[in-house]
C-alpha positions in Angstrom: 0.0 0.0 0.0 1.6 3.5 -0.7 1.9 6.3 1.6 -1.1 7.5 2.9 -1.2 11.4 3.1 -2.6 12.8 5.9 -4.0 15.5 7.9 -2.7 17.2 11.2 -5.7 16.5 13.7 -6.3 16.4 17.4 -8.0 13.3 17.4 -8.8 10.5 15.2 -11.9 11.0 13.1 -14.0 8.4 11.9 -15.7 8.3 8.3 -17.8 5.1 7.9 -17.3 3.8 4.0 -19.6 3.8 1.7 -20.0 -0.3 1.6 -20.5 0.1 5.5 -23.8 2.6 4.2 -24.7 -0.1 1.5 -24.7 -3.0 3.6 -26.9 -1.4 6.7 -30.0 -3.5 6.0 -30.5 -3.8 9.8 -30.2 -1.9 13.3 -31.0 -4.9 15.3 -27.8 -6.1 17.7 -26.6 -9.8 17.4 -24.0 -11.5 19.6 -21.1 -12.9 17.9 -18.8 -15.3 19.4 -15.5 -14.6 19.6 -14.1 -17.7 17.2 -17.2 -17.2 14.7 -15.8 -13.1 14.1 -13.1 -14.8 11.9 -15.4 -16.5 9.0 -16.9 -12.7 9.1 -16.6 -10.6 5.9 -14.4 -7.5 6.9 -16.0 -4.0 5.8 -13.8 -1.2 5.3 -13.7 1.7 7.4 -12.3 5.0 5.9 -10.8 7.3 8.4 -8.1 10.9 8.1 -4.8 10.8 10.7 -2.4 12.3 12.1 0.7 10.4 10.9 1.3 8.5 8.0 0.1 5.0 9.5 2.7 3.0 7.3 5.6 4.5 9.5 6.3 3.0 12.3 8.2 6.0 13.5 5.6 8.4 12.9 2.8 5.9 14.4 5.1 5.5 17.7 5.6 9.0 17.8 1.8 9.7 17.9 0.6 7.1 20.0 0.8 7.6 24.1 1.6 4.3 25.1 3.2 1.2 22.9 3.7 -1.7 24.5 3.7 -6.1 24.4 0.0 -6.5 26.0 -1.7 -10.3 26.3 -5.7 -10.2 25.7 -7.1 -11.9 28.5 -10.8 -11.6 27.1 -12.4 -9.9 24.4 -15.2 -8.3 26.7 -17.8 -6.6 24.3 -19.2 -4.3 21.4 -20.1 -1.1 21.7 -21.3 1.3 19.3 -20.9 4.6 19.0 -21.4 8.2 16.8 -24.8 7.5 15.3 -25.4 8.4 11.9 -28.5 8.4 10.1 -28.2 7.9 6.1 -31.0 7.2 3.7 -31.2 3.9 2.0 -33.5 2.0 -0.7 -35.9 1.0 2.2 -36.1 4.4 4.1 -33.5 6.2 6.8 -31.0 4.1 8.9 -29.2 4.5 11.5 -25.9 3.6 11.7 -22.9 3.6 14.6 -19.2 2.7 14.5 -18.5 0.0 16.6 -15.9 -0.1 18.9 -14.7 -3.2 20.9 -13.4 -3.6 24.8 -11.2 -5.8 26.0 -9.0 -7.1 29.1 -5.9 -6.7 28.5 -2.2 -7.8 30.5 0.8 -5.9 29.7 3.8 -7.6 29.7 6.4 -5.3 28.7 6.1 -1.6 28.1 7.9 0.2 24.9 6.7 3.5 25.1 5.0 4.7 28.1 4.9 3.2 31.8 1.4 1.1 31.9 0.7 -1.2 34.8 2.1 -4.6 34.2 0.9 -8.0 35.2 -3.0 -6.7 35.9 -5.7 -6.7 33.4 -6.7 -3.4 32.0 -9.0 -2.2 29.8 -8.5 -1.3 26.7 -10.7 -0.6 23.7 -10.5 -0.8 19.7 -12.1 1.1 16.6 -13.8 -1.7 15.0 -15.7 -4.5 15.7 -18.9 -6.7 14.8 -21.4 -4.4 12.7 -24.9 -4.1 14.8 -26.4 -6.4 12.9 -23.9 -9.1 13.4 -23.2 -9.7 9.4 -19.9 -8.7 9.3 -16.4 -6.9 11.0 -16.1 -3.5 9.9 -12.1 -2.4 10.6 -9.9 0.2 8.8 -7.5 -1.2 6.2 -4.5 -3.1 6.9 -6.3 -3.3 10.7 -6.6 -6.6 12.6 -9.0 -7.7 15.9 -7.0 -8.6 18.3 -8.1 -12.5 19.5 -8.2 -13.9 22.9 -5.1 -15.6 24.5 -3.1 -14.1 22.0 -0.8 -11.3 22.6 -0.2 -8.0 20.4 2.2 -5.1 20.4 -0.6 -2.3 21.1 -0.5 1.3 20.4 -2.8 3.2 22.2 -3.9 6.6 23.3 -5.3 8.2 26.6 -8.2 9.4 26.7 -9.7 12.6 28.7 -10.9 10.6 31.0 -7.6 8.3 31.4 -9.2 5.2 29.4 -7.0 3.5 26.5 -8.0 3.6 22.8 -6.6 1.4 20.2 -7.7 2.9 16.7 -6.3 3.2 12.9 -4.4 0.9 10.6 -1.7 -1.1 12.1 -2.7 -0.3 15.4 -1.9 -3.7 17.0 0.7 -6.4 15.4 0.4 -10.1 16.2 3.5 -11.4 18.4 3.8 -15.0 17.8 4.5 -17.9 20.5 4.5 -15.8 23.9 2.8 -18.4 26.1 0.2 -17.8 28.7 2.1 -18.3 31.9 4.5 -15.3 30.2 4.9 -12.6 33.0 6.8 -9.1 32.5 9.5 -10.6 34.4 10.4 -13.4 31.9 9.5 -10.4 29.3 12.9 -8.5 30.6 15.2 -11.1 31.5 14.4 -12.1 27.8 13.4 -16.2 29.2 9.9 -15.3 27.0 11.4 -17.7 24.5 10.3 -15.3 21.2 10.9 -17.0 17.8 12.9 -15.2 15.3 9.9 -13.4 13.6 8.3 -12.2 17.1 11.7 -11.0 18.0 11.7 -8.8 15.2 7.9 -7.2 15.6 9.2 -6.5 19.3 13.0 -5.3 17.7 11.1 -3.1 15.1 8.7 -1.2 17.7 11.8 -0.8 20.0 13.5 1.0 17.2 10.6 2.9 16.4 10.2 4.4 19.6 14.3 5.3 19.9 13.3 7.0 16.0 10.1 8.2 17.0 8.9 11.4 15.6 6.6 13.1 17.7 3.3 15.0 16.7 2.4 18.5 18.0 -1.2 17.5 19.5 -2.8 17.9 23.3 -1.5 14.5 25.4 -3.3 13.1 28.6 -2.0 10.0 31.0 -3.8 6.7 31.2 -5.2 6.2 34.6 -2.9 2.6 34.2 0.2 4.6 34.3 2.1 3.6 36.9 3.3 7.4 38.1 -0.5 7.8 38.4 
C-alpha cells in the first residue's frame, strides 16, 4: 500500500465507507462469538490521521503508550457516533463500533502502563450491529483472545486507553500464557525469530520516534498515576 497522506488532527476522526452505508440492511444487535468473528466478511472503514500510518516511526511518535499486551478476554461491542443515512428501504441509522477488552501488559515500549494486571482497553472496530460482518480500517486486525499483540494506544480525557487506525496492534507470535513481565525483561519469554523482530522493530521505532504536535493526557494505568 503506498503512503497515505494525511492530515494534522487532534484526534482521530471516523468516516464510515460507503459499503458500511450499503450494507446497513438492519439496526437490530446480534451477539457474535469470539471464534465465529473470523469467518466474518471485513467491511472497510475509511478514516483521516495524524501520521502517515505506514511509518512506524511516525505511528510511535503519535501514540501515548506502545507496549507487548496479552488479551485476557475480548469483553464486548459497543457502538458509537450514530449516523443516520437514507437507503433503498427508508432512513437508517448507523454507529461505529468499537470493541473492549482485558488486557495484561507484559512489557512496556513507550509509556509506563501497569504490568501483570488486566486493564481495559478498547479498539475502533468490531462486529457491525447487525452481526453480518467486522467492519475495521485497512491493513487493521481484531486482536483475539489468549493471543498477545504489540498495542499502540492513546489516553483518553478521562484516562481510558483507545486502540484505533491501521496497524494499530501487530500479532506477536509464540508468547505463552504463563508469560509474565518478568520473563518479558530477563528475555526467558522464548520469542521466535519473527516475534523477536515485531518486538526489535517497535523498539526502534520508539528510539526514532517522531513526535506530533497535539494535546496529550495519561492513562489512569500509568504507573506514576
Amino acid at each position: 500500500m503506498g503512503k497515505k497522506k494525511v492530515q494534522l488532527l487532534a484526534s482521530l476522526l471516523f468516516i464510515v465507507s460507503l459499503s458500511l452505508i450499503v450494507s446497513a440492511c438492519s439496526n437490530s444487535k446480534k451477539d457474535v462469538s469470539s471464534e465465529d468473528k473470523k469467518n466474518l466478511k471485513v467491511i472497510q472503514m475509511d478514516g483521516t490521521f495524524a501520521v502517515d500510518v505506514d511509518d512506524p516511526n511516525e505511528t510511535v511518535g503519535d501514540a501515548d503508550y506502545v507496549f507487548i499486551g496479552r488479551v485476557d478476554e475480548d469483553v464486548d461491542t459497543v457502538y458509537k457516533d450514530p449516523v443516520t443515512i437514507e437507503t433503498s428501504d427508508g432512513a437508517k441509522e448507523i454507529s461505529t463500533p468499537y470493541t473492549n477488552y482485558q488486557v495484561t501488559v507484559l512489557q512496556n515500549i513507550k509509556g509506563d502502563l501497569v504490568t501483570d494486571t488486566s486493564i481495559p482497553i478498547q479498539k475502533a472496530g468490531g462486529i457491525h450491529e447487525d452481526g453480518s460482518s467486522v467492519v475495521l480500517y485497512e491493513d487493521d486486525t481484531l486482536p483475539e483472545e489468549g493471543k498477545s499483540y504489540v498495542f499502540l494506544a492513546y489516553a483518553q480525557d478521562d484516562g481510558s486507553l483507545l486502540v484505533s487506525g491501521p496497524n494499530s496492534n501487530e500479532y506477536v507470535e509464540g508468547i505463552k500464557q504463563d508469560v509474565t513481565s518478568e520473563k518479558m525483561e530477563k528475555g526467558k519469554a522464548s520469542l521466535n525469530e519473527e516475534a523477536t523482530e515485531v518486538v526489535s522493530e517497535y523498539e526502534n521505532a520508539f528510539e526514532n520516534e517522531i513526535l506530533t504536535d497535539r494535546d496529550r493526557s495519561e492513562s489512569e494505568f500509568d504507573k506514576e498515576q
